[in-house]
N, C-alpha and C positions, 0 to 999 in steps of 0.2 A: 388455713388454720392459724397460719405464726401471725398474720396480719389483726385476724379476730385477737390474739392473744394480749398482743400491742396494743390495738384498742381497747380494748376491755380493762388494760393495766393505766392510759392514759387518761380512762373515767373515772377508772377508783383514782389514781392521784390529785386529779381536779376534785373530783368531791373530798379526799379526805382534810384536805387541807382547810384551815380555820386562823383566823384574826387573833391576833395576841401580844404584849409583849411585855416582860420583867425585868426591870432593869437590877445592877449590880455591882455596887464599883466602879470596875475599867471593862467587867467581862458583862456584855448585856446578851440576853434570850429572850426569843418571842417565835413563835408560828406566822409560817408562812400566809400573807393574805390571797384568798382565792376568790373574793367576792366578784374581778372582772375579768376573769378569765371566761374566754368563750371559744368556740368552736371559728371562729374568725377572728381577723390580724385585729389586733387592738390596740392602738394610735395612743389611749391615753396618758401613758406611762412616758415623760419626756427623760433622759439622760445624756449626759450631755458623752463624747467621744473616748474622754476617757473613764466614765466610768461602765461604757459598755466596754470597751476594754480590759476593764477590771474584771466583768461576767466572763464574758470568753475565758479570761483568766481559770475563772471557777468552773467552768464547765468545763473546761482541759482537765483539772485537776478532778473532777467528776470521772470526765470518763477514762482518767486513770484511775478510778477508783481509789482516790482523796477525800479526805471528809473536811481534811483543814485545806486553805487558801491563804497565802501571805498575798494580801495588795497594796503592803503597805507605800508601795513605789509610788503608786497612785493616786496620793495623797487627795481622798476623797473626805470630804468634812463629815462627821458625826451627823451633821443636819442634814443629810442627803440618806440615809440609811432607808428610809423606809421607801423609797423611789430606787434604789439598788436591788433592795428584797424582793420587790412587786414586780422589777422587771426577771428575775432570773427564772423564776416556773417559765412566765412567757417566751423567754428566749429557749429555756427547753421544749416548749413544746411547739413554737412556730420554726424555729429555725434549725433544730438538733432535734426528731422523732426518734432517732437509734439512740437514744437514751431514755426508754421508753420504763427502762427499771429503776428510772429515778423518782422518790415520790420524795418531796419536798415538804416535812410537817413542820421540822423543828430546829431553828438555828441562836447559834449566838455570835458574839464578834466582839473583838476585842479593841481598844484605841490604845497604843503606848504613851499618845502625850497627850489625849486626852480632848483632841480638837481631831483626830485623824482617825479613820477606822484601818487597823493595822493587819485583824485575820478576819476572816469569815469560819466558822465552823459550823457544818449542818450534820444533826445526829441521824443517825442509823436514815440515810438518804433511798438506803438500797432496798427491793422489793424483792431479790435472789440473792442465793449466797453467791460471794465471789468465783464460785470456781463455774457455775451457770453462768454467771456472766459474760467469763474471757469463753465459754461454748458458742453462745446466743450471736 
């Protein structure tokens, strides 16, 4: 039953998510793209060592139940943004399933100088309230 659960939580994520993005200043927001996600490993999405580093980052911070990520150590360029976004659903769902109450709709990020992406912030991530979570 818990496994149906998980599954069934990892379809509605994949579907909910949708293409998007507004920019704003320094602070930009857009939806997660889901257009290639599949039920197998998917290769298209290239980044380079540090900015999966960066993700791990974010998904640590996930599953301490974090909604902001400082990466700014990681001094990943602004132009790389939408190859960061498009890899983190993936890395949650190929490589981290015990983060199966993560649904990923809607993020923003912020750059301090303006060449650099400095936070990542993803809204309301979670599909339970917190205190189900630290249970599950």
């Amino acid at each position: 039953m818990k496994n149906i659960k998980k599954f069934i939580c990892l379809l509605i994520m994949t579907v909910l998510i949708t293409p998007s993005i507004a920019i704003a200043e320094d602070t930009y927001s857009g939806y997660f793209n889901n257009d290639e996600i599949t039920m197998f490993a998917d290769t298209s999405v290239k980044i380079s060592e540090n900015e999966k580093s960066a993700v791990e980052d974010i998904i640590s911070d996930l599953n301490n139940l974090k909604t902001e990520s400082d990466i700014q150590k990681y001094n990943i360029p602004l132009g790389n943004i939408q190859e960061l976004i498009d890899s983190l659903p993936k890395a949650i769902q190929y490589e981290h399933p015990e983060l199966f109450y993560v649904n990923l709709r809607q993020f923003s990020y912020k750059s301090a100088d303006g060449q650099t992406i400095s936070e990542i912030i993803i809204k309301d991530p979670f599909t339970m309230e917190k205190d189900e979570i630290k249970v599950a």
